[in-house]
C-alpha positions as CSV (number, residue, x, y, z in Angstrom):
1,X,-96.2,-121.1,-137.2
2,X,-98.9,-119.0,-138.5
3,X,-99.3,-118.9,-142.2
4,X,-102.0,-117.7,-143.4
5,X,-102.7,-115.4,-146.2
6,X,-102.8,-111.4,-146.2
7,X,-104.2,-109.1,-149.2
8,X,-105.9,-105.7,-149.8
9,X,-108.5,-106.4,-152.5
10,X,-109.7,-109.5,-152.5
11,X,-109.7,-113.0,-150.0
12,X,-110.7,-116.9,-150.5
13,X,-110.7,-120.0,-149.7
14,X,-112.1,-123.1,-150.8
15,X,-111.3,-127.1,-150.5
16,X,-110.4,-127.3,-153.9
17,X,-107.8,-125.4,-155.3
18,X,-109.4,-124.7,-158.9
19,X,-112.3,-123.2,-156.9
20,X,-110.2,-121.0,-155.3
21,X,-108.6,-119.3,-158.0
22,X,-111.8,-119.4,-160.3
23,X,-113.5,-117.1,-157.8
24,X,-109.7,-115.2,-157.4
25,X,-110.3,-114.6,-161.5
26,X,-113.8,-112.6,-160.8
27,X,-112.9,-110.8,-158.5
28,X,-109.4,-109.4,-160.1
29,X,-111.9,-108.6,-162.4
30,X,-114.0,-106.4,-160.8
31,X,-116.6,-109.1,-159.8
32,X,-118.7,-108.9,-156.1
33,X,-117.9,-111.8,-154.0
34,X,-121.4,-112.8,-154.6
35,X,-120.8,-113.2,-158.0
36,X,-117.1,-114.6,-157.3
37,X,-118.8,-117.2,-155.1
38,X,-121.2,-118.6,-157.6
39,X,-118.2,-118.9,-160.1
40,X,-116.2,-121.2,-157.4
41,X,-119.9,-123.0,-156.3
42,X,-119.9,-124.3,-159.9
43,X,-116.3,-125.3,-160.3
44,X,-117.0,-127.2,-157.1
45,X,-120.0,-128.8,-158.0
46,X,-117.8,-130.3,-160.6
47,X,-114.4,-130.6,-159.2
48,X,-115.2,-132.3,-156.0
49,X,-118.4,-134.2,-157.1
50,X,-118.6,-136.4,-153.8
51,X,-119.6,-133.7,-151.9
52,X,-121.2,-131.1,-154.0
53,X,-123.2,-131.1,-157.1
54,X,-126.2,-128.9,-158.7
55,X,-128.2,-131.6,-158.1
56,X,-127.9,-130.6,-154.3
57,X,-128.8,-127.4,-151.7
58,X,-126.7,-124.5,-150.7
59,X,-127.1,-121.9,-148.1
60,X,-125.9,-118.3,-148.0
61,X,-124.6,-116.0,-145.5
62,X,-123.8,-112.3,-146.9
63,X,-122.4,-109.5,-144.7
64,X,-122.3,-106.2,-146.7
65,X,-120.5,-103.4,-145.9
66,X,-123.4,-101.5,-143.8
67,X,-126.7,-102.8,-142.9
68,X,-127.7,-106.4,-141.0
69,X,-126.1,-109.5,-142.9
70,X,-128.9,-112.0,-144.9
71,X,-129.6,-115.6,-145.8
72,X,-130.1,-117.3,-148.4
73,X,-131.9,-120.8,-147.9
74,X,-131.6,-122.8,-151.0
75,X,-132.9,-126.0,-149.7
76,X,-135.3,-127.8,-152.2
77,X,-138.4,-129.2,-151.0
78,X,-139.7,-132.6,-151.0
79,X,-141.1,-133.9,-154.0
80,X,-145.1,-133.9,-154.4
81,X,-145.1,-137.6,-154.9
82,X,-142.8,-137.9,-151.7
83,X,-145.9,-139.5,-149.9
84,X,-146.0,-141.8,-147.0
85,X,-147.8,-144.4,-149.8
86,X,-144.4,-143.9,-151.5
87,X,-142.8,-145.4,-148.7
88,X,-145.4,-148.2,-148.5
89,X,-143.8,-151.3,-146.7
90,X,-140.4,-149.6,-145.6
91,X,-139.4,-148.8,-141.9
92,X,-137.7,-146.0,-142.9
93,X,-136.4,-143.6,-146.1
94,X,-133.5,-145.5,-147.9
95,X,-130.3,-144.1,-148.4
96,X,-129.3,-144.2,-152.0
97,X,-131.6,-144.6,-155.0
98,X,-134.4,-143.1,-156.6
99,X,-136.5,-143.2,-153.1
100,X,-133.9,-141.0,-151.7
101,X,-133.3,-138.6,-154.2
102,X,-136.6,-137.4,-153.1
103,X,-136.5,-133.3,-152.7
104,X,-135.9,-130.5,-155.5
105,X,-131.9,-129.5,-155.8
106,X,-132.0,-125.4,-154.4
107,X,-128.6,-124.4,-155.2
108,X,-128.7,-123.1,-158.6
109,X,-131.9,-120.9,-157.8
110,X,-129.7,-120.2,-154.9
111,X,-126.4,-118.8,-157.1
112,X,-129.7,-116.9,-159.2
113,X,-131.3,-115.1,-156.1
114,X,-127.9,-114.5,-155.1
115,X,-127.2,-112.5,-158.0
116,X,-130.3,-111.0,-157.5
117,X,-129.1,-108.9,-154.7
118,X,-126.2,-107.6,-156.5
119,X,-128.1,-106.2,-158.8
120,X,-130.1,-104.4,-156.0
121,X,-127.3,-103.0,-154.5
122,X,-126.3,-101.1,-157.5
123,X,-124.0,-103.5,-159.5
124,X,-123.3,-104.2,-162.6
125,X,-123.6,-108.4,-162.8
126,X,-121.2,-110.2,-164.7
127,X,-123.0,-112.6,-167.4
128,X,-124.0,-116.1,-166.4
129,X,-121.7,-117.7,-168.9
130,X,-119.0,-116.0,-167.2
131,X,-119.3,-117.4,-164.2
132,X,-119.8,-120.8,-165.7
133,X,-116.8,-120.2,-167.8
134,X,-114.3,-122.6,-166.2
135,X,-117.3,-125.4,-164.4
136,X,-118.2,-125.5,-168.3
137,X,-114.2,-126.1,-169.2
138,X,-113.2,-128.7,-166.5
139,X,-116.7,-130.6,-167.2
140,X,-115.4,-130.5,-171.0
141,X,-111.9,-130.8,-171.0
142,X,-111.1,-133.0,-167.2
143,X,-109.5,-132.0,-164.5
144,X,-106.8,-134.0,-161.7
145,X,-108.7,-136.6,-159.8
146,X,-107.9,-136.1,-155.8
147,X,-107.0,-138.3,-153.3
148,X,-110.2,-137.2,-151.4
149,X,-112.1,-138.2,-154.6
150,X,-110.4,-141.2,-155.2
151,X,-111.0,-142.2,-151.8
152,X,-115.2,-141.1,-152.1
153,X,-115.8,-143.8,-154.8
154,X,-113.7,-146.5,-153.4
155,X,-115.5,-146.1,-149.9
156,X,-119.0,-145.4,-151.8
157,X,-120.8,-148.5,-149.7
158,X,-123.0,-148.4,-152.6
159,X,-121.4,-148.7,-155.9
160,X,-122.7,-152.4,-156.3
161,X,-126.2,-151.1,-156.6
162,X,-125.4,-148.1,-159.0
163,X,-127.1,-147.4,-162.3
164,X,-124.1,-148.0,-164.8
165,X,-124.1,-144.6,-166.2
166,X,-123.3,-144.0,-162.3
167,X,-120.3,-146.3,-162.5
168,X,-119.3,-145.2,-166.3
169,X,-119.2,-141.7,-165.4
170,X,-117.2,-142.1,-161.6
171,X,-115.5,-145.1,-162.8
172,X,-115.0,-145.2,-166.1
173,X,-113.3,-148.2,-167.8
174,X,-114.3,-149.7,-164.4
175,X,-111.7,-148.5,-162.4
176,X,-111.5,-146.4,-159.6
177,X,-109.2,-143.3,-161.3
178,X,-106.0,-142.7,-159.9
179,X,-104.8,-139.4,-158.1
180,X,-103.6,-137.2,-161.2
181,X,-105.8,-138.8,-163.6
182,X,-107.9,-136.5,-166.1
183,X,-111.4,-137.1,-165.3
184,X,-114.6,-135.7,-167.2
185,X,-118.3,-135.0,-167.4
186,X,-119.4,-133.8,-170.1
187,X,-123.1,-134.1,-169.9
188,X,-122.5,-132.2,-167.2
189,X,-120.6,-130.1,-169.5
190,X,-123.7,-129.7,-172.0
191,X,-125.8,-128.8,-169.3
192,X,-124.0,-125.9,-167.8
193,X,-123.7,-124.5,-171.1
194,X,-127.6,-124.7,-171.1
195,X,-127.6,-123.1,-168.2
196,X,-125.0,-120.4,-169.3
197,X,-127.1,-120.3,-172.5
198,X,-130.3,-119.5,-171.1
199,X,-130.2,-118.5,-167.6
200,X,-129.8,-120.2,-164.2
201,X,-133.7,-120.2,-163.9
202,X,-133.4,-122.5,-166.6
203,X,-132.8,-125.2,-164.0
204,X,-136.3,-124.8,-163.0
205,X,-138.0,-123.5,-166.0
206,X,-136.6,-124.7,-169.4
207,X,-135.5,-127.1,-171.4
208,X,-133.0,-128.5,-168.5
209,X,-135.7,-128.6,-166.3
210,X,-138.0,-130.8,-169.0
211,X,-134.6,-133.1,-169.4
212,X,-134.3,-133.5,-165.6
213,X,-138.2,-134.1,-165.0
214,X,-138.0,-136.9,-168.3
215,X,-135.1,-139.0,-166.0
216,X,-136.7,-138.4,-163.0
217,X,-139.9,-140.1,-164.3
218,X,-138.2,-142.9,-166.0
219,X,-135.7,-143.1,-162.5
220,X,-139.0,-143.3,-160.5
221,X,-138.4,-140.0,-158.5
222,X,-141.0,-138.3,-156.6
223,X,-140.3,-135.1,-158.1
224,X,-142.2,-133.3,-161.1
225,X,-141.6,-130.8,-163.6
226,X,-144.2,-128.8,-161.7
227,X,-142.4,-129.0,-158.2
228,X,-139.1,-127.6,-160.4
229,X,-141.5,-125.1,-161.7
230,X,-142.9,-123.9,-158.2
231,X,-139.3,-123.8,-156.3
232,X,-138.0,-120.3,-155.1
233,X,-134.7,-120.0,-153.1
234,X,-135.9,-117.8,-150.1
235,X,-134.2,-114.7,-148.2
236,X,-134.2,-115.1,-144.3
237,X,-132.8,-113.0,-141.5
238,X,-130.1,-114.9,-139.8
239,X,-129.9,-116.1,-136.1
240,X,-128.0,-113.8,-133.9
241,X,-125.7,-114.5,-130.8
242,X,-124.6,-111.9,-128.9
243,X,-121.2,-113.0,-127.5
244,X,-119.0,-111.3,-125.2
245,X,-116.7,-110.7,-128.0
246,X,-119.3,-109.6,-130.5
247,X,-122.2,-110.6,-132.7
248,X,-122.1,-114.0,-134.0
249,X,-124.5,-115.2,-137.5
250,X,-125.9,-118.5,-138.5
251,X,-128.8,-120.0,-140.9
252,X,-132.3,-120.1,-139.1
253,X,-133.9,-123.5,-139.4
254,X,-134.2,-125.8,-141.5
255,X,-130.6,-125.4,-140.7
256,X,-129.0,-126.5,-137.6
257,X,-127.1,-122.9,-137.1
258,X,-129.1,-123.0,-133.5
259,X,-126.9,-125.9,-132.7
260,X,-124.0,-123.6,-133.5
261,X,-124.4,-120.8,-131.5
262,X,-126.1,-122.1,-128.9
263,X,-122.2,-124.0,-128.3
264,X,-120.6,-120.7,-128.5
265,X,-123.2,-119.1,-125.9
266,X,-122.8,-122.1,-123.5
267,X,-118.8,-121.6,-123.5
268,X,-119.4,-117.8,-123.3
269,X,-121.6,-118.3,-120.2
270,X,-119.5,-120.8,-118.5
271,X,-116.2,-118.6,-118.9
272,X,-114.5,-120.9,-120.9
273,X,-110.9,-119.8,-121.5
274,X,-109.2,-122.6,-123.6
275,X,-105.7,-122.5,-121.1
276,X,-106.6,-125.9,-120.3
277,X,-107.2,-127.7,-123.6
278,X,-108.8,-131.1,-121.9
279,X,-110.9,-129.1,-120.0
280,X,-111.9,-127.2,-123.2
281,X,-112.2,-130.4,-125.5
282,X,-114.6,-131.8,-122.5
283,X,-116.8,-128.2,-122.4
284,X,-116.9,-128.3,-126.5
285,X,-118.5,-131.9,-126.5
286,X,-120.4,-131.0,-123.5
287,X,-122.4,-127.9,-124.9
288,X,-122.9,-129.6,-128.5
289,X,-124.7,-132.1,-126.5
290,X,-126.9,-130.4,-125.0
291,X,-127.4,-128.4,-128.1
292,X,-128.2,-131.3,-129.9
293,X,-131.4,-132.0,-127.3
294,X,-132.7,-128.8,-128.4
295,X,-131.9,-129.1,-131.9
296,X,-133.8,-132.3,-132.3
297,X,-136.5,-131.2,-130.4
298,X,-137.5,-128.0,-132.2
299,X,-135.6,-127.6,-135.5
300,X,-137.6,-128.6,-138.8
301,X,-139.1,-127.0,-141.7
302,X,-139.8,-123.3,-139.9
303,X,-143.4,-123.4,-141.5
304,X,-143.9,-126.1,-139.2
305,X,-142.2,-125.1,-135.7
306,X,-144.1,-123.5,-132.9
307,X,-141.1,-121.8,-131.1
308,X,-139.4,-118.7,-132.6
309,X,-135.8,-120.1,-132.8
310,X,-134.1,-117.1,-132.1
311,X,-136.0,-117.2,-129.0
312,X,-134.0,-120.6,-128.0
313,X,-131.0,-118.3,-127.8
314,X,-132.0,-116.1,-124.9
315,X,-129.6,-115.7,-121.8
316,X,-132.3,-118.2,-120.0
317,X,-132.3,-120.9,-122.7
318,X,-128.3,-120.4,-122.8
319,X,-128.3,-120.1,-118.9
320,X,-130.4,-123.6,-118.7
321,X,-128.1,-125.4,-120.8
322,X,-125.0,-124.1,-119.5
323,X,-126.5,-125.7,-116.0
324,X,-126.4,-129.4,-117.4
325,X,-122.6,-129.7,-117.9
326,X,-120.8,-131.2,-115.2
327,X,-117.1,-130.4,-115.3
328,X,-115.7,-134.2,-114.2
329,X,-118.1,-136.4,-116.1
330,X,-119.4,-137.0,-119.5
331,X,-123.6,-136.6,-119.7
332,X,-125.5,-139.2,-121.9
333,X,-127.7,-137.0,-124.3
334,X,-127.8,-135.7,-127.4
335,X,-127.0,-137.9,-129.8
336,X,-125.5,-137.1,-133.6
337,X,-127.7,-137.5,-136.5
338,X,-124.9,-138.7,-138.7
339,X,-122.8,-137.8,-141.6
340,X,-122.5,-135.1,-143.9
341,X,-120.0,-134.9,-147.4
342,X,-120.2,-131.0,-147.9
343,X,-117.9,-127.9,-149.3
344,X,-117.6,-124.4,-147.1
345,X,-116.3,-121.5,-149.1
346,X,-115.5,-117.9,-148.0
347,X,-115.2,-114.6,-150.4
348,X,-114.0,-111.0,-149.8
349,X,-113.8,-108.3,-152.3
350,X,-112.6,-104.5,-151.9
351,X,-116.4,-103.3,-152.4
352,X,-117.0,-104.1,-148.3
353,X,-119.3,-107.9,-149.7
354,X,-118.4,-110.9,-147.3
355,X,-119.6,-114.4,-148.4
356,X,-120.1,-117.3,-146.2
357,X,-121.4,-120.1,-148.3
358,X,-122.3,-124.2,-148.4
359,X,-123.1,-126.4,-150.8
360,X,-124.0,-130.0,-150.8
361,X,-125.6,-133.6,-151.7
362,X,-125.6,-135.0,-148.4
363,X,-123.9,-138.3,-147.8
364,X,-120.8,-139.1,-150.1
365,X,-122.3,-139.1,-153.7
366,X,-125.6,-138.2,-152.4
367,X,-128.5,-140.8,-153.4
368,X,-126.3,-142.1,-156.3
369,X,-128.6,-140.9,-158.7
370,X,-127.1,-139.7,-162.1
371,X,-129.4,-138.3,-164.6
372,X,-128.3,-139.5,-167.6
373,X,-129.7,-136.9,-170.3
374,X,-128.1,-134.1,-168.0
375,X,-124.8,-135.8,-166.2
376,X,-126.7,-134.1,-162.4
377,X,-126.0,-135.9,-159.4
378,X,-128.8,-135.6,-157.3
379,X,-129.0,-135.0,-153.3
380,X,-130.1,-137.8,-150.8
381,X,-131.5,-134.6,-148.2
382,X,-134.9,-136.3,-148.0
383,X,-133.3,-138.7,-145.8
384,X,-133.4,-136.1,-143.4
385,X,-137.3,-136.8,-143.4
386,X,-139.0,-139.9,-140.7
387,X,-141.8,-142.3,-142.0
388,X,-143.4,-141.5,-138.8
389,X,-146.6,-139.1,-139.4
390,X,-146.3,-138.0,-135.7
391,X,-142.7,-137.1,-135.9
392,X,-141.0,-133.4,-135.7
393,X,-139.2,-134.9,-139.4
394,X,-142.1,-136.4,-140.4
395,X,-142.2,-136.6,-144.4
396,X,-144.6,-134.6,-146.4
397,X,-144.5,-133.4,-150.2
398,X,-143.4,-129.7,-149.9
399,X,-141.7,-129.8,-146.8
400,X,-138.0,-128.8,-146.5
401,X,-135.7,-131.7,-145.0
402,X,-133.5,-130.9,-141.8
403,X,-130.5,-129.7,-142.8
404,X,-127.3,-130.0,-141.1
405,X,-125.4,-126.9,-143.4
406,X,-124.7,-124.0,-141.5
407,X,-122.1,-121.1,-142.5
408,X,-121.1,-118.7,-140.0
409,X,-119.9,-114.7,-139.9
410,X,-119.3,-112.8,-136.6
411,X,-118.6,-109.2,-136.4
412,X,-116.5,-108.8,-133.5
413,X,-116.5,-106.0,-131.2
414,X,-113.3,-104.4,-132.0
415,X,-114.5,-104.0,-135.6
416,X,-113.1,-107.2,-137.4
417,X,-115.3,-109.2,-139.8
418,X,-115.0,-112.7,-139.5
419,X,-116.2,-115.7,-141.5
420,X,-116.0,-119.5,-141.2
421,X,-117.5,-122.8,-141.8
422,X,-116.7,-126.3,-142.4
423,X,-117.9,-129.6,-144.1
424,X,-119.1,-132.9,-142.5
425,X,-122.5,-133.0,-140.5
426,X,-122.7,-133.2,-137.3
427,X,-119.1,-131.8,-137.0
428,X,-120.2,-128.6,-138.6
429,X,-121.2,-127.0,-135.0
430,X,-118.4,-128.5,-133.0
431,X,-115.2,-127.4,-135.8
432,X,-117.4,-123.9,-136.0
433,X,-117.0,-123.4,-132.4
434,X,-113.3,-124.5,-132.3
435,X,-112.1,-122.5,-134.6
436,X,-113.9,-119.5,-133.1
437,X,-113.3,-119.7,-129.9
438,X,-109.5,-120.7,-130.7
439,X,-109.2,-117.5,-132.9
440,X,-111.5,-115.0,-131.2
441,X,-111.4,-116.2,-127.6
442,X,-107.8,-117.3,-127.0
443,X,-106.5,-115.3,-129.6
444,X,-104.4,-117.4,-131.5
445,X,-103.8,-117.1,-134.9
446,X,-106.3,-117.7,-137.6
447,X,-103.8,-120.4,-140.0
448,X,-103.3,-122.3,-136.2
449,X,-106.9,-121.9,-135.2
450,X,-107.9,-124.1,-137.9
451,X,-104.6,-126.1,-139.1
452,X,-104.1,-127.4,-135.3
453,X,-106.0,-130.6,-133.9
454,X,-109.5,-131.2,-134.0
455,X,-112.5,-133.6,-132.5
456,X,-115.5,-134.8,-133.4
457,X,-118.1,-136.0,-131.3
458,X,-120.8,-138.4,-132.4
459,X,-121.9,-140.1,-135.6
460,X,-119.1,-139.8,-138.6
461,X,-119.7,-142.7,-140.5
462,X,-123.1,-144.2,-141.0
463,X,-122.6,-146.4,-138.1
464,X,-124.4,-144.6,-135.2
465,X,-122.1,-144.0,-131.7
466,X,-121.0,-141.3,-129.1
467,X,-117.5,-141.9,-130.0
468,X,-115.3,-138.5,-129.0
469,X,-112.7,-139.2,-132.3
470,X,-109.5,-137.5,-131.9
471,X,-107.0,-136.6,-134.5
472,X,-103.8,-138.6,-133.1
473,X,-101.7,-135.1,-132.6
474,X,-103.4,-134.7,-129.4
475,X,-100.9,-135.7,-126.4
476,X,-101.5,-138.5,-123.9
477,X,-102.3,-136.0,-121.3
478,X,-105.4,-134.9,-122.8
479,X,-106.3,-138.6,-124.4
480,X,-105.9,-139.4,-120.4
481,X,-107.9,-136.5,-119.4
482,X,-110.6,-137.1,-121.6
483,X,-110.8,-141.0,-121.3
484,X,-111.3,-140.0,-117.4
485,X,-114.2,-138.3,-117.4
486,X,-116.2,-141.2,-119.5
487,X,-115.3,-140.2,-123.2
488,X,-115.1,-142.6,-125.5
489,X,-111.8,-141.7,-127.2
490,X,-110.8,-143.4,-130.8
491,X,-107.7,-141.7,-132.4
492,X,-108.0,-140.6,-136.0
493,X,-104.2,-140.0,-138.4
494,X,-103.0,-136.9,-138.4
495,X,-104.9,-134.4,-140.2
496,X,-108.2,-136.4,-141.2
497,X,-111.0,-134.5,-143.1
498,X,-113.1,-137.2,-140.6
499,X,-112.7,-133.7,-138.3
500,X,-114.0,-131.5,-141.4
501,X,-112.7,-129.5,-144.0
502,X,-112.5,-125.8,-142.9
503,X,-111.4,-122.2,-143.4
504,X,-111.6,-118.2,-142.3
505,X,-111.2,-115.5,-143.6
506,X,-111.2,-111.8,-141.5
507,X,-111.6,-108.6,-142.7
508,X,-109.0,-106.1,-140.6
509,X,-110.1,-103.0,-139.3
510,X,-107.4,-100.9,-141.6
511,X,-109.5,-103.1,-144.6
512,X,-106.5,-106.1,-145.0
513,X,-107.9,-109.6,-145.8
514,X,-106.8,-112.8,-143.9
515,X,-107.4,-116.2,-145.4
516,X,-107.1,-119.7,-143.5
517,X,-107.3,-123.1,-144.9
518,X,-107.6,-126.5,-144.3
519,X,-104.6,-128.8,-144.9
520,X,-107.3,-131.2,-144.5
521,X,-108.6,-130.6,-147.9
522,X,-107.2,-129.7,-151.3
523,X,-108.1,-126.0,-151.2
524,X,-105.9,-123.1,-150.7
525,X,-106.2,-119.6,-149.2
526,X,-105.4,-116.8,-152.3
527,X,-106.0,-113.3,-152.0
528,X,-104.6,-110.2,-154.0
């Protein structure tokens, strides 16, 4: 049964519940969803702080109501001290600590250039402290531990080596907290107010950012007061797909929203129908293989690529691609990078805004870096980056990282607005083009399209394979079907955010909202 949400004025969803009815609050009154957005980013930076934090990136996707949607890349650079000498006598970046926390956090500029563009399209902005209004009050005052939180620290591989203001703050009295417990962070707390204060550009030039270079100096980060100084969040044109059922949007690099579409072009090129769901499942892992060859062939810091990537999306590139999958056996390229602990959100307000938007630290807990004069957990993106000089990734101070973040928003041909994203890597493309092509393509309904099962192909965990995992709802049939074609099939439980944490939301053409989530998560759809 198809449950999803339906309202006039105002749609979201989130994966956290508190999120969802923060940015519900600005919008009832009168807020963009710009603005509603950055309200429910900062509750989730502190609601959900595995997987998001202001010490990470974000990226934006905004359709208005006339004119071609824009980005906003948010991603943070790496450090100037982020040398190759840094890395003296290591074979490659390490995962947690201070020689991974190695590229400036974007997303607050982000949530600031963001506002920006509210102002230039004619609205009044709500204040800063505002928007901060509840972050600041479940910082302060705690909020209900989760069991997808409780679960982050307990499987945080990590914790051993953790500073103890790390394990204090995510563990306090030394215990993992239990689901329901009231859990706080109020340095956290003290800096949002700062930021509430005194601006979000405060971040970057202010006393926070003086506090956050001071513990990055004594952490030994690569980063500097001047490299906070010098960041700037920057507008982009999105990548364009033009699909048989419309116009599809994604993140140009350092984003992998190439990967995305160029899944969604291959099954639009090869006719893919969905009526035979092993077949489908086999096309889906198919495609984001061979996407995956061109992503880590081209895709880095676009200051540093030779191709235009919207060029990689031409019928011929598409065409090529499509040409490689063989209906009745499994091909052996294109491998996953790994992991990804992330947040999607989605916002629509009466005024015609749509929001597609990400936020994240990386892997779970990011580097495991807490800055202990500002409660910030900082990112672990710079892992992205290879110690090899002659590598596409290669590591150099001021270069964004890859990224794997990628919303999504398609305006369909029959005049419905739709967007969509997910958490969790490498899975981002593959759940993207699921729930698309399940929704859009076979036309089922938008709760189904992202409630019912899900795969993921590749690298989950930090161990690297090309597994095919399968939530355990799938019948034998298709377990059968796949396993005979030379997938390598491990079954998940029921309903395992291993598959991602999604959600939709569509704007009707008689101007009704729909909202999706993902029972996967602890968000909720809400409109009004």
């Amino acid at each position: 049964m198809d449950t999803s949400h339906t309202a006039p004025r105002g749609m979201v969803v989130t994966p956290h519940h508190l999120a969802t009815q923060t940015a519900i609050k600005i919008l009832q009154d009168g807020g963009t969803a710009i603005e509603a957005t950055v309200a429910a980013a900062a509750v989730i930076a502190v609601v959900y702080p595995h997987m998001n934090s202001i010490g990470g990136d974000g990226f934006w996707l905004i359709v208005p109501p006339h004119g071609d949607p824009i980005a906003i890349d948010a991603c943070g650079p790496a450090g100037s001290l982020a040398t190759l000498d840094f890395y003296k006598g290591y074979d490659e970046i390490p995962k947690t600590g201070p020689k991974s926390a190695i590229t400036v956090a974007g997303t607050v500029g982000g949530w600031e250039e963001a506002l920006k563009y509210v102002s230039e399209c004619g609205y009044q902005r709500k204040s800063v402290s505002k928007l901060l209004e509840d972050a600041i009050y479940y910082a302060e005052n705690g909020f209900a531990v989760t069991e997808p939180q409780k679960k982050g620290i307990e499987n945080y591989s990590d914790i051993k080596m953790a500073s103890k203001f790390f394990k204090n703050t995510f563990m306090p009295n030394g215990n993992v907290p239990r689901v329901g417990e009231r859990f706080c962070q109020r340095e956290l707390a003290a800096t949002l107010k700062e930021l509430s204060e005194n601006g979000l550009n405060s971040f970057y030039r202010g006393k926070v950012a003086k506090l956050i270079a001071e513990d990055m100096s004594d952490i030994g980060m690569p980063i500097t007061e001047s490299d906070l100084a010098n960041y700037a969040p920057t507008r982009r044109s999105p990548l364009k797909l033009l699909h048989e059922h419309g116009e599809i949007f994604n993140l140009p690099p350092p984003t992998q929203g190439l990967v995305s579409l160029s899944i969604l072009g291959i099954l639009d090129r090869l006719r893919e129908d969905g009526r035979n769901e092993g077949q489908f499942i086999h096309t889906v892992v198919e495609a984001t293989k061979q996407a995956f060859v061109i992503r880590d062939r081209y895709i880095t810091d676009p200051s540093y690529m030779k191709v235009d990537p919207q060029s990689l999306l031409a019928s011929h590139a598409i065409i090529d691609m499509a040409k490689q999958i063989k209906p009745d056996r499994v091909s052996t390229v294109g491998k996953g990078k790994g992991p990804g602990d992330t947040i999607w959100m989605g916002v629509m307000d009466n005024k015609g805004f749509s929001v597609s938007f990400i936020q994240s630290i990386f892997h779970i807990y990011g580097s495991g870096v807490l800055l202990p004069k500002t409660g910030i957990l900082w990112q672990n993106r710079g892992i992205s980056f290879s110690l090899n000089k002659d590598h596409i990734l290669a590591l150099k101070p001021g270069k964004k990282p890859f990224h794997t973040l990628n919303p999504a928003a398609a305006r369909l041909n029959d005049g419905r607005l739709m967007i969509y994203g997910t958490k969790g890597g490498d899975g981002q493309p593959q759940t993207q083009a699921i729930i698309f092509h399940r929704y859009v393509v076979q036309g089922h309904g938008l709760q189904k399209s992202v409630s019912d099962p899900r795969w993921v192909y590749g690298s989950t965990t930090d161990a690297q394979n090309d597994n095919l995992y399968l939530e355990g709802r799938f019948n034998e049939e298709i377990i059968t079907y796949l396993r005979n074609r030379g997938h390598k099939v491990v079954l998940l439980p029921p309903y395992d955010e291993l598959v991602g944490q999604a959600g939709a939301l569509v704007r009707h053409t008689n101007g009704m909202l729909e909202g999706a989530f993902d029972p996967r998560s602890d968000g909720s759809a809400a409109g009004f």
